[in-house]
TIKOLTOR-674040 format. One line per 4 residues: their letters; for each residue x, y, z of C-alpha. Coordinates in Angstrom, 2 decimals, padded with zeros to 5 digits. Layout:
// TIKOLTOR-674040
a> X:Y:Z ~ ...
This chain:
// TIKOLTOR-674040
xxxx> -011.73:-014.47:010.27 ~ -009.39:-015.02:008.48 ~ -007.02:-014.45:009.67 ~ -002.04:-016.23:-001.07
xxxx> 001.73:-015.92:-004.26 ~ 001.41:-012.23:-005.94 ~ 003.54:-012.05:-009.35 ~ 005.62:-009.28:-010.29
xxxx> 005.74:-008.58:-014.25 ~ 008.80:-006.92:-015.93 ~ 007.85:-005.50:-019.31 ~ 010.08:-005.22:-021.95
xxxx> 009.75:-003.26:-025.11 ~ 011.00:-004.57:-028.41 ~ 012.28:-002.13:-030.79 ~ 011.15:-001.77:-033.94
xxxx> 012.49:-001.47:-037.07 ~ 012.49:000.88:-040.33 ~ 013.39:000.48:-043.85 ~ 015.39:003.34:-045.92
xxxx> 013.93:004.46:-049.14 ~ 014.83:002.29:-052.19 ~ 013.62:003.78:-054.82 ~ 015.16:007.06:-054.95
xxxx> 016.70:008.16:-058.91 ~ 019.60:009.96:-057.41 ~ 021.76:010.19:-054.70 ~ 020.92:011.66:-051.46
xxxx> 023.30:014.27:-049.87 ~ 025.18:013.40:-047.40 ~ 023.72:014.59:-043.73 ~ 025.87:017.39:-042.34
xxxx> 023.93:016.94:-038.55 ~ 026.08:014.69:-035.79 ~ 024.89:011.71:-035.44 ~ 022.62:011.08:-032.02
xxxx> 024.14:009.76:-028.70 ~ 022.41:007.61:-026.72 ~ 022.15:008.70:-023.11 ~ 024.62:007.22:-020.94
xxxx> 022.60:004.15:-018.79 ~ 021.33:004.66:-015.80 ~ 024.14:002.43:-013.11 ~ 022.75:-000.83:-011.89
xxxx> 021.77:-000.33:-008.16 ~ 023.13:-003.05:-005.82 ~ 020.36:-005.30:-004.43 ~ 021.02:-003.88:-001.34
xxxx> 019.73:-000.96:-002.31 ~ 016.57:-002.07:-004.03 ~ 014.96:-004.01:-000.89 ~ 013.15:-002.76:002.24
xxxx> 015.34:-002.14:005.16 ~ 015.24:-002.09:008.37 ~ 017.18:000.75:010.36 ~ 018.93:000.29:013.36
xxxx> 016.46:002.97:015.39 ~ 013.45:001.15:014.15 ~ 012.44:003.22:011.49 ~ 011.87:000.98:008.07
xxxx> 012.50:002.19:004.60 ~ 010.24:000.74:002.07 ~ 011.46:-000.30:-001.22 ~ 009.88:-001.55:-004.27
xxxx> 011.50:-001.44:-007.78 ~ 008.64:-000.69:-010.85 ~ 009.60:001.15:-013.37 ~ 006.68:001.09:-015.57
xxxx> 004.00:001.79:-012.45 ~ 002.08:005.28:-011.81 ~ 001.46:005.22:-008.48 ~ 002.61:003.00:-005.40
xxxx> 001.67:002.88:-001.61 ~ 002.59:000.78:001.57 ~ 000.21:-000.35:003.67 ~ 001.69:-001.68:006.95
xxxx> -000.47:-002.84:010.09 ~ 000.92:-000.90:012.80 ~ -001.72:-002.67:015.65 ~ -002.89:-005.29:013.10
xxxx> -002.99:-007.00:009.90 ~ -003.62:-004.87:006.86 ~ -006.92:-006.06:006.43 ~ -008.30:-004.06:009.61
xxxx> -008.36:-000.09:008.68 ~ -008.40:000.67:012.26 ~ -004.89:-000.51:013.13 ~ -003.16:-000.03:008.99
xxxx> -000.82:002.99:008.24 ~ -001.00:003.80:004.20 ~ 002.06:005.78:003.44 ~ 002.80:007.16:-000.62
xxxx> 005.93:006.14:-001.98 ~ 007.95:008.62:-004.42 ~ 010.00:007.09:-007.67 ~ 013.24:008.27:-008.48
xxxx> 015.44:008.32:-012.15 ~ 016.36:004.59:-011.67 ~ 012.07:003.64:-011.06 ~ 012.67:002.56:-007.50
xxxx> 009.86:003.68:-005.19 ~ 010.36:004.08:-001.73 ~ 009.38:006.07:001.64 ~ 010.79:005.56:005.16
xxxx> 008.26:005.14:007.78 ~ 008.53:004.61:012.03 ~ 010.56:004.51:014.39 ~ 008.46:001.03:015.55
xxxx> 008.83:-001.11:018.52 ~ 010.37:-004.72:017.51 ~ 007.91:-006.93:016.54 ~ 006.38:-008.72:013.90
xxxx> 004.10:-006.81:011.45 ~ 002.57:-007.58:007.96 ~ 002.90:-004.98:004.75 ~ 001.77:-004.56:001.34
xxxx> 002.56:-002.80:-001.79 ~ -000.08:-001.30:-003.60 ~ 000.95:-001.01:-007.07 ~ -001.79:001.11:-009.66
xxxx> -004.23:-000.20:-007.67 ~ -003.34:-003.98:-007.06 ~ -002.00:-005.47:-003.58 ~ 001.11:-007.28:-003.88
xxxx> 003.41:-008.38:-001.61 ~ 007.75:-007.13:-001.54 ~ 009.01:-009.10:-003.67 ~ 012.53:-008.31:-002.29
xxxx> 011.49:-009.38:001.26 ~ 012.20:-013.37:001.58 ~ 009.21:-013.84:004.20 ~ 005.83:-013.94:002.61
xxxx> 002.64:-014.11:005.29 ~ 001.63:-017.70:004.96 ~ -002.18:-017.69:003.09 ~ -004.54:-019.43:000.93
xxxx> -003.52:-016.44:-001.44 ~ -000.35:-014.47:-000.89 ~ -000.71:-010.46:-000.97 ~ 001.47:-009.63:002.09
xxxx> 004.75:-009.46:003.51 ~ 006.07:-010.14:007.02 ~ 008.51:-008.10:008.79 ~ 010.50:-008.51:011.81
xxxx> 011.85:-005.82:014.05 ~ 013.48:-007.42:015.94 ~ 014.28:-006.35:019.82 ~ 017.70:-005.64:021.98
xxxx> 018.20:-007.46:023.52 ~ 016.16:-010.10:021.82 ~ 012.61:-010.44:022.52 ~ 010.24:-013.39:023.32
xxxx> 009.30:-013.96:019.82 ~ 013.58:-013.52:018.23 ~ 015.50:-016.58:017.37 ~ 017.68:-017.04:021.32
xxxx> 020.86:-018.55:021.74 ~ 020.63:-022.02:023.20 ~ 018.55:-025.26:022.13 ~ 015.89:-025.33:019.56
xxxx> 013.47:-027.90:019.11 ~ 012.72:-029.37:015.77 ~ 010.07:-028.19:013.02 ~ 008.42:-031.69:011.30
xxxx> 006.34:-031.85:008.32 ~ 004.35:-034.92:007.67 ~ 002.21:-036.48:004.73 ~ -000.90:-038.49:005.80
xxxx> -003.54:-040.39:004.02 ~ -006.72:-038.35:005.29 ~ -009.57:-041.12:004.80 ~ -012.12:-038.72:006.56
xxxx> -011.25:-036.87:003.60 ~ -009.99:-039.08:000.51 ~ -006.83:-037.24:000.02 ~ -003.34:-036.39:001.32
xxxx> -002.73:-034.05:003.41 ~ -000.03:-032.83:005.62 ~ 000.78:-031.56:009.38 ~ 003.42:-029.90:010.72
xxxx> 004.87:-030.75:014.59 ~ 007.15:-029.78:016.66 ~ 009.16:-031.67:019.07 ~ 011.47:-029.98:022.17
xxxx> 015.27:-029.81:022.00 ~ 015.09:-032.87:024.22 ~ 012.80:-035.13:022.49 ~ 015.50:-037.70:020.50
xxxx> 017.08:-038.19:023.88 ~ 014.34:-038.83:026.54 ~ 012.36:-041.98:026.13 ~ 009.81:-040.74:027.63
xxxx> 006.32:-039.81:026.63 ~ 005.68:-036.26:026.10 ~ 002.56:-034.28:026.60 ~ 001.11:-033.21:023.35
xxxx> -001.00:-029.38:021.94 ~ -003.05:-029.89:018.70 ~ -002.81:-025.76:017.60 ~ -004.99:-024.65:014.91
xxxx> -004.65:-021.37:012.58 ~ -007.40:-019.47:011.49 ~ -009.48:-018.68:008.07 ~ -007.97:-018.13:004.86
xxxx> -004.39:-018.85:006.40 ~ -002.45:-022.23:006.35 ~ -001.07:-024.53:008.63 ~ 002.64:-022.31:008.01
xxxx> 000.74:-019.49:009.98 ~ 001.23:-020.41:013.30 ~ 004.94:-021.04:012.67 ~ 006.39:-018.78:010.75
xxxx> 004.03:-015.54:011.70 ~ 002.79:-016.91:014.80 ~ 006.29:-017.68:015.95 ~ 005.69:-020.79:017.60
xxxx> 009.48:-022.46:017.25 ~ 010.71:-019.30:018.98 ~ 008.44:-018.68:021.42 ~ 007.91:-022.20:022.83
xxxx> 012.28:-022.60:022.23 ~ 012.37:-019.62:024.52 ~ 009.99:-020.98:027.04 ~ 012.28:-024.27:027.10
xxxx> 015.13:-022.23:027.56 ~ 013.88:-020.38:031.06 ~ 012.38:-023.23:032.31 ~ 008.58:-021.36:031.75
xxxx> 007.21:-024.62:030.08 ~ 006.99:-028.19:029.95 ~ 008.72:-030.09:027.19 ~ 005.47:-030.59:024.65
xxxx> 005.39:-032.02:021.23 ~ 002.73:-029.13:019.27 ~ 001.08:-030.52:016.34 ~ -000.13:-027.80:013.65
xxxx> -003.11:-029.42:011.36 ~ -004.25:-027.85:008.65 ~ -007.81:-026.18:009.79 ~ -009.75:-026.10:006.53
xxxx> -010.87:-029.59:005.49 ~ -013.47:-027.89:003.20 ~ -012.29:-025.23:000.46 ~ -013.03:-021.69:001.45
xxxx> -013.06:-020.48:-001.72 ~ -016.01:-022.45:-002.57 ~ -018.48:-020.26:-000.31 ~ -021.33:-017.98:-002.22
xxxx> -021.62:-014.95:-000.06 ~ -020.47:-012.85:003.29 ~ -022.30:-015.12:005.79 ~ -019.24:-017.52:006.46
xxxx> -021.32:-019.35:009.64 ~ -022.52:-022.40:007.56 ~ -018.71:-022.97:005.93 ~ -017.24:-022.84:009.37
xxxx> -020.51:-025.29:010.87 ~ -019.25:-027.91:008.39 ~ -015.72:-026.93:008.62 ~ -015.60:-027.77:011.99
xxxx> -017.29:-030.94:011.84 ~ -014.97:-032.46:009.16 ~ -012.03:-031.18:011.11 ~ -013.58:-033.18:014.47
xxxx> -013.43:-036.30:012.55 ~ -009.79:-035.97:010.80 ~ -008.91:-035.11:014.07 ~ -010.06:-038.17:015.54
xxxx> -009.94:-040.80:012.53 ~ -006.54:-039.32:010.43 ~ -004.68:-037.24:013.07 ~ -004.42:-038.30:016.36
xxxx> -003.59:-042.14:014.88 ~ -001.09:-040.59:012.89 ~ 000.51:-038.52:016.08 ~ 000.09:-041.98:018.29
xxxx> 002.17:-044.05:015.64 ~ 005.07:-041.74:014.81 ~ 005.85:-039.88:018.07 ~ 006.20:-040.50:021.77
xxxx> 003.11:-038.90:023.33 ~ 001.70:-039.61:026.61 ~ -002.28:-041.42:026.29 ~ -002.97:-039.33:029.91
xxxx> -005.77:-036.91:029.44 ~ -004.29:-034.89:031.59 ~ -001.45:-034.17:028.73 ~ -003.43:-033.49:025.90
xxxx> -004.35:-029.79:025.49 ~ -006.56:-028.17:022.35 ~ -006.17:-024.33:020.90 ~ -006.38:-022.03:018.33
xxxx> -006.87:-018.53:016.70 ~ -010.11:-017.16:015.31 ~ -011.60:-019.98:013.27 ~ -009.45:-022.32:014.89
xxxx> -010.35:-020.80:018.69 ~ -013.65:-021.69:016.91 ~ -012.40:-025.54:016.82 ~ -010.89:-025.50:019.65
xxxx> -013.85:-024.83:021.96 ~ -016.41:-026.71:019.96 ~ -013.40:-029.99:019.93 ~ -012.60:-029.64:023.42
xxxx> -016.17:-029.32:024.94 ~ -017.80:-031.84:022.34 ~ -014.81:-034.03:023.41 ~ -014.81:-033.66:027.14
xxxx> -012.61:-035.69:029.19 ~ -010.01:-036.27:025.89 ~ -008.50:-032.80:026.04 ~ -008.27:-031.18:029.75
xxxx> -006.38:-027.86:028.48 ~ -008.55:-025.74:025.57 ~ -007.23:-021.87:024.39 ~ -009.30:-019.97:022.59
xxxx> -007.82:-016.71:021.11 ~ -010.11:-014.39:019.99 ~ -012.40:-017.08:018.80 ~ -015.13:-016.73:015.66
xxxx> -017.98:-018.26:018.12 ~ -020.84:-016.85:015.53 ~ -024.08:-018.17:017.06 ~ -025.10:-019.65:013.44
xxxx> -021.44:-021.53:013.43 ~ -022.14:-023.31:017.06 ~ -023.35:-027.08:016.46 ~ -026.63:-028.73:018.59
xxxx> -023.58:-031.37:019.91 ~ -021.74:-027.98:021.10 ~ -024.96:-026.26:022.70 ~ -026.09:-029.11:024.59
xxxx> -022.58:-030.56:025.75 ~ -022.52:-026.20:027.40 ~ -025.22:-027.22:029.91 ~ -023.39:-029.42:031.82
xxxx> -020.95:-027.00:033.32 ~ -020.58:-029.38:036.34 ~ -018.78:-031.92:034.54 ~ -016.94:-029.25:032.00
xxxx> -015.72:-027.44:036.00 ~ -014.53:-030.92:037.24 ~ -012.72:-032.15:033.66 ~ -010.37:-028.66:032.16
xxxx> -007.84:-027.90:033.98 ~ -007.91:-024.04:031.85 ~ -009.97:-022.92:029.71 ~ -008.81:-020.20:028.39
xxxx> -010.15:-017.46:026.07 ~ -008.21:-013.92:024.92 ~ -009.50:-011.39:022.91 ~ -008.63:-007.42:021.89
xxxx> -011.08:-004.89:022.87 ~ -010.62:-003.22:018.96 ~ -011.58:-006.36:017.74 ~ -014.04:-005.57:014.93
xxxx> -014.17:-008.86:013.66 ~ -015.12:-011.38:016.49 ~ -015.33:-009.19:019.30 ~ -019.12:-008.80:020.05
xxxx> -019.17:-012.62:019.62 ~ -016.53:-013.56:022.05 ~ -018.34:-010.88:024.26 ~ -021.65:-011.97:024.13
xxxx> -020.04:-016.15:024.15 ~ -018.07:-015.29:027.66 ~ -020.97:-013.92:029.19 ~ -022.80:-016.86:027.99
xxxx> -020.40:-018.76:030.51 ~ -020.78:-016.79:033.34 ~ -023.78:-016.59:033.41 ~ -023.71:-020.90:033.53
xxxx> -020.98:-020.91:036.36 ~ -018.62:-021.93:033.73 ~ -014.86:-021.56:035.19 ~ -012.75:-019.79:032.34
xxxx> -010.07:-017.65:032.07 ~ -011.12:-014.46:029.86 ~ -007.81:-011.84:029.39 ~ -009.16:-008.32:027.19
xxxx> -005.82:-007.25:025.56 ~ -006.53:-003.43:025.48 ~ -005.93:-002.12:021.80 ~ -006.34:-005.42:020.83
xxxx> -007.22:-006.36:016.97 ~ -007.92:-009.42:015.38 ~ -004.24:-010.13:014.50 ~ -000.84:-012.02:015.54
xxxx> -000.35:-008.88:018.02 ~ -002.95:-010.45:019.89 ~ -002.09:-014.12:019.55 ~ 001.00:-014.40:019.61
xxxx> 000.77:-013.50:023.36 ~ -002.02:-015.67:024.08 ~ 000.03:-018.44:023.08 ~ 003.07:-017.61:025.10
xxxx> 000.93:-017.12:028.06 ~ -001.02:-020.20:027.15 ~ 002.38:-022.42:026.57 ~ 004.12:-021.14:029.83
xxxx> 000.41:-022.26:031.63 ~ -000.33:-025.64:030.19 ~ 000.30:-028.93:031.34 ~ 001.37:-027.68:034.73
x> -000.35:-028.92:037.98
């Protein structure tokens, strides 16, 4: 789970400076030797030329400018996010006379993917690419392929809905704090009320992560646009209410326990009175849906079943259901799978089958359910990892699904 800004430092070398004898009796002869001549410089390369590129058959050429560094790689997840070996290429990069490293890697089919410089050693992200992965603590880069013609997760022509960020008083938590929504193309002219997706992002990311590497804009825009989902407003909270970087240890279970619980009652005390006041949302249970990635699959489940009867729609993509991270509210409200059948419309779980992060959890969760005659949808993505090349379907799928009769 875990599913963040790296600084690149330019050294410069003063020169120094020498004093001529003073105290010589008699003259020195002149020198007979030409004097040196400094070496022509090296020409400026235009920016261009110093960035990562993408070529027009989907190969990429990598590009990082460090004069002063010994050795530099790329590490780009080809079937994930760098941080799972089993889907990560690591490619060398060579230096020419100018200090500008590079290597050109692919062809790759358009999508999204994450990258990351390692410089002597130390992950950074390209600090000539414009679109950093949103996280707690930035090392990585995102970078679009993009397909032709245009593919589900591209900017489309045609209407696009509208990305809002707003600043709340959180009194669960005695600070501010901020959400993003969106609202459809259609939203300032219908009057109205729409149906409304709380959509959480997962550990160590930010609320950011769903839109900009998630894709959520596009991909619901796109929807719109072929008629393959209802008009929704989508509101994007930001999933840790407790600091992450305060926990002692590898056993996350009892961070994401308490996590969850403070997020349940933001939700319900900060949140939803927030959404209720500024934007036109239908009160029918039947238009309220729940979802999320990893840790936020995580909150999804335990929200939507602890909750039963508020939300009717819960997605869970590849969801950190840790038996230790599962509250006594959760386990009990699981027995009553008559009244969970008759209330969600979907329940809905994904996960990869080269998930090495959740995936003997969700495994062992989903038989859990069928095993209680729970009705769920479970989709196994094959090649699967815990990353965006799994989620970002889920939510498309999820989107075109929900809210629907």
């Amino acid at each position: 789970m875990k599913k963040t800004s790296a600084l690149v430092l330019f050294l410069y070398t003063l020169p120094g400076f020498a004093l001529a004898p003073l105290l010589a009796q008699t003259p020195t002869p002149a020198s007979t030797a030409k004097p040196a001549v400094a070496p022509e410089p090296t020409p400026a390369l235009p920016l261009r030329d110093r960035i990562t590129h993408v070529l027009p058959d989907g190969h990429v050429t990598f590009r990082l400018l460090a004069p002063k560094a010994n050795t530099v790689e790329v590490l780009i997840g080809i079937k994930s996010g760098p941080y799972e070996p089993q889907g990560t290429t690591t490619a060398d990069m060579t230096k020419d006379t100018n200090g500008l490293w590079s290597v050109t890697l692919g062809p790759w089919k358009p999508n999204l993917y994450e990258y990351q410089f390692r410089l002597d050693g130390r992950l950074i992200t390209d600090p000539g690419n414009e679109m950093p992965k949103p996280q707690r603590q930035v090392d990585t880069s995102l970078l679009l392929i993009p397909g032709t013609p245009p593919d589900f997760l591209d900017v489309q022509n045609g209407a696009h809905g509208t990305m809002r960020h707003e600043t709340y008083y959180s009194a669960t938590l005695g600070k501010n704090r901020q959400v993003l929504v969106y609202t459809p193309p259609s939203y300032d002219r219908s009057h109205a009320p729409f149906p409304v997706l709380y959509l959480y992002h997962g550990f160590w990311d930010t609320r950011y992560s769903w839109v900009t590497e998630g894709r959520l804009p596009q991909i619901l825009d796109n929807l719109l646009a072929q008629g393959k989902a209802v008009p929704m407003i989508v509101v994007v909270p930001e999933a840790h209410a407790l600091p992450p970087e305060d926990i002692a240890g590898t056993d996350h279970s009892p961070y994401l326990a308490q996590n969850q619980k403070a997020v349940d009652e933001e939700l319900f005390h900060d949140i939803i009175p927030l959404i209720e006041t500024r934007y036109k949302i239908s009160d029918e249970p039947q238009e309220r849906a729940i979802a999320g990635l990893s840790m936020g699959g995580l909150q999804s489940i335990e929200t939507g079943i602890v909750h039963l009867g508020y939300f009717r729609w819960i997605g869970a993509f590849s969801p950190g259901v840790r038996p230790a991270a599962l509250s006594e509210e959760f386990k009990n409200a699981l027995k009553d799978s008559e009244k969970i059948n008759t209330t969600l419309r979907l329940f809905d779980i994904v996960v990869g089958d080269d998930d090495e992060i959740v995936g003997k959890d969700v495994t062992a969760f989903e038989a859990q359910l069928t095993q209680t005659n729970i009705q769920h949808a479970y989709t196994v993505l094959p090649g699967g990892t815990h990353s965006m090349f799994v989620w970002r379907p889920a939510l498309h799928d999820f989107l075109e699904h929900v809210f629907k009769p």
